[in-house]
C-alpha positions, 0 to 999 in steps of 0.5 A: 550915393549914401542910401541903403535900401532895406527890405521889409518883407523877402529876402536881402540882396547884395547889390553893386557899391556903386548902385544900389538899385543893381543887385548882384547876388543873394545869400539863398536861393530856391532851385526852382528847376532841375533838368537835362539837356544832351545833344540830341535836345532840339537846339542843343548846339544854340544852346551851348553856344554860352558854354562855348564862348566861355571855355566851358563847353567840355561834357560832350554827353550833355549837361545837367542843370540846376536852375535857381531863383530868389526874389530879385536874382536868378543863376543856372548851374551846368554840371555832370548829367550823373550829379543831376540825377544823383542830386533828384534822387536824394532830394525827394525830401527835399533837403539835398544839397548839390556841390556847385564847384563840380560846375560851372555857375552862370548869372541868371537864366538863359534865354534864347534859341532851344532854351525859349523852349526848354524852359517853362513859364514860372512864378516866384508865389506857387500854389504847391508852395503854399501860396494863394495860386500860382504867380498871385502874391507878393515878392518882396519889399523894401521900406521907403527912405524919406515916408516912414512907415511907407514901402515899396512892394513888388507883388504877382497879380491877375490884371487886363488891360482892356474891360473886354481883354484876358487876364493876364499874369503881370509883375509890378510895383507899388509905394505907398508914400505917392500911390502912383499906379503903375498901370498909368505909367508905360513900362512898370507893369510886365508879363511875368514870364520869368524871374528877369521880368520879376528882377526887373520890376524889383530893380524900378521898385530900388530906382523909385526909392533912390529917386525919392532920396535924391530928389525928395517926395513930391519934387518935379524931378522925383518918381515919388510925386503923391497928387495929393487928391488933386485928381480926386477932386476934380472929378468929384466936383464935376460928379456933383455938378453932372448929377446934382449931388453934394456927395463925394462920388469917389474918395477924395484922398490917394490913399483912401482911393487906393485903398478901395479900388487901386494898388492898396486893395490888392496888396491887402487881399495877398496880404490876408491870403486872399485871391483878389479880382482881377485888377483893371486900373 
């Protein structure tokens, strides 16, 4: 395809030869959770229905199980029950290490009956991490191949969908080349209910990239296509002529809209640190 996809801000993954928007590893992870399960865990046997599948089902007594994450991958660790406690008790520092080839490694986090229930809900910005608060903050970004200077950014957010609705904790992203908002645009913002729903919204942020450099920016057939104030424009005229105003009701160009009521404003506030309000487009 000829495009290499650069972050500017997290961490770089590798990805499929053959489609760079597919990541397929990361060289660092955090281990996000560390846990247990043994035969008397409610689902247990759902649980290792993977393991049985695979020809790894062989720890009669239960497993224990390192969970890890990066911005755009996840991966879950079954080994020894012992090694998972050992591994607790010299990682109160939190500087131990584990020995993945006690194990087995499996891609991503499972998902499923038993496993919907074990698993809590989590976020890749954390307040004990150092973080504005837990699931607010950016996740990664990646420059924009044919707008320089311009970045595709996946961030955690507070957003609602209706005036009178409950905040909600989604993941999305944003280009800076079109500002499209992908509160507009159906399936581009998600529950941040995990890192798949974290992956996936860095996945589309890869495939709106590989779509600006195989199409152009602004091309009928792009995912990149800035409107160039052409909305703007109109309601401000229609501003004027309802309210017999010649000011300009609204800013009258994407990025100075954004930059004060869309995506940008948000982005600017993690940015700086700073909890931004919930966000309604």
């Amino acid at each position: 395809m000829g495009i290499t996809i650069t972050n500017t801000y997290g961490t770089p993954h590798h990805v499929s030869d053959t489609n760079p928007a597919r990541v397929t590893s990361c060289d660092r992870y955090r281990l996000s959770l560390v846990g247990a399960i043994t035969p008397a865990h409610p689902g247990y046997e759902d649980m290792v229905d993977m393991l049985k599948e695979n020809g790894h089902d062989t720890r009669p007594e239960g497993y224990g199980l390192i969970f890890l994450e990066s911005e755009e991958f996840s991966a879950t660790y079954f080994g020894s029950i012992e090694q998972i406690e050992q591994y607790k008790r010299e990682n109160t520092d939190g500087t131990a290490t584990f020995d993945a080839s006690q194990g087995v490694m499996y891609a991503q986090w499972p998902h499923g009956k038993g496993w919907d229930d074990f698993l809590p809900r989590t976020f890749w910005n954390v307040k004990d991490r150092g973080s504005i608060a837990d699931g607010i903050g950016l996740v990664t970004s990646f420059a924009h191949t044919e707008t320089p200077g311009a970045e595709v950014i996946v961030y955690e957010f507070e957003g609602k969908w209706l005036p009178d609705s409950e905040p909600e904790q989604l993941v999305t992203y944003h280009c800076t080349a079109c500002h499209l908002d992908t509160f507009h645009d159906s399936g581009h913002v998600h529950q941040n209910t995990g890192p798949d729903r974290r992956r996936w919204a860095a996945r589309q942020a890869r495939q709106h990239i590989i779509s600006a450099h195989r199409h152009g920016v602004g091309d009928t057939n792009s995912a990149c296509r800035p409107n160039n104030g052409a909305m703007l424009r109109t309601v401000n005229a229609l501003a004027r002529d309802m309210w017999g105003t010649t000011g300009n009701a609204l800013p009258d160009t994407d990025d100075a809209f954004c930059a004060t009521k869309g995506p940008c404003s948000i982005i600017r506030e993690l940015r700086a640190g700073v909890r931004p309000p919930v966000y309604r487009a």
